[in-house]
N, C-alpha and C positions, 0 to 999 in steps of 0.2 A: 567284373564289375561293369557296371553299364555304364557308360559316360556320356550318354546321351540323354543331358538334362541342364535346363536351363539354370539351375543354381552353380554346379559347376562350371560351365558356359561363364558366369556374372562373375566368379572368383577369379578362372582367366584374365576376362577383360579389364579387370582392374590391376591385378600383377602387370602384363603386359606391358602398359604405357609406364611403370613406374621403371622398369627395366629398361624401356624406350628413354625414358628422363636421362638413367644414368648413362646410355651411350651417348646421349648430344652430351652430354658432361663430360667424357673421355673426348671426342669427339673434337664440341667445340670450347669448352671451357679448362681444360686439362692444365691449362698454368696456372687456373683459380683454387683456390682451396674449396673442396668439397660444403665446408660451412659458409663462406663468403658465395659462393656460387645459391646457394638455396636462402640465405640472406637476401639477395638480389632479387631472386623470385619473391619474397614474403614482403619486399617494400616496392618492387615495382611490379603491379598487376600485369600492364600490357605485356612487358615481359615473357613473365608467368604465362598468361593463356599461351602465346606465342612457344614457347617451348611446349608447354603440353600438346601445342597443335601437334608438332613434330614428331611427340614419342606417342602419339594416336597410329601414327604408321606403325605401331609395333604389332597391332590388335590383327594388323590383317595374315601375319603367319598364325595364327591359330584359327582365325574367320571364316583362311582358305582352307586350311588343313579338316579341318571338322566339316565345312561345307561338302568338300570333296569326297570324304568319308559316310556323305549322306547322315551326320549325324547332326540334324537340324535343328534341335534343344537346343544344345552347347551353342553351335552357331547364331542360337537366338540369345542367348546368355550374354554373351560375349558382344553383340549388337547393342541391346539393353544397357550394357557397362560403357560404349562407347557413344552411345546415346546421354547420359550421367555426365560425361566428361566433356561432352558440347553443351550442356546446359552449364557444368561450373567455368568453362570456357568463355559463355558468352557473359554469366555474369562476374568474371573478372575485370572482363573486356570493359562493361558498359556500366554495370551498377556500382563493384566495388571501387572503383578508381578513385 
């Protein structure tokens, strides 16, 4: 199967950061309860961006891996998905507050 293409690339990038989410939750939240912890994201925005910043580091083991492997679709996929996540980033940040 070819995995050099940008839709699989974009389903990546979106996994990625959510998985990113749950290690700063082991991480740094690990004495919160799992629903109090994502509570806190849904009423405080800054917050919220603020951690997605974080779990956006996830994006870059498959960014690099697919890059490396010359397989530049996916690696545009996956750019595209973390591109998505700076735009609901900055409007967490500024609009919805």
């Amino acid at each position: 199967m070819n995995r050099s293409n940008a839709p699989f690339g974009l389903v990546l990038g979106i996994i990625f950061p959510v998985l990113g989410l749950l290690v700063v939750y082991l991480i740094k939240f690990s004495g919160a309860s799992m629903g109090n912890f994502f509570r806190v994201l849904f009423d405080d925005h800054n917050t919220a961006a603020l951690m997605l910043s974080f779990s956006l580091f996830a994006n870059l083991i498959p960014f690099i891996y697919y890059t490396n492997k010359k397989l530049d679709q996916t690696a545009k996929g996956i750019l595209i998905a973390t591109m998505l996540y700076a735009v609901l980033i900055v409007m967490l940040k500024y609009v919805w507050h």
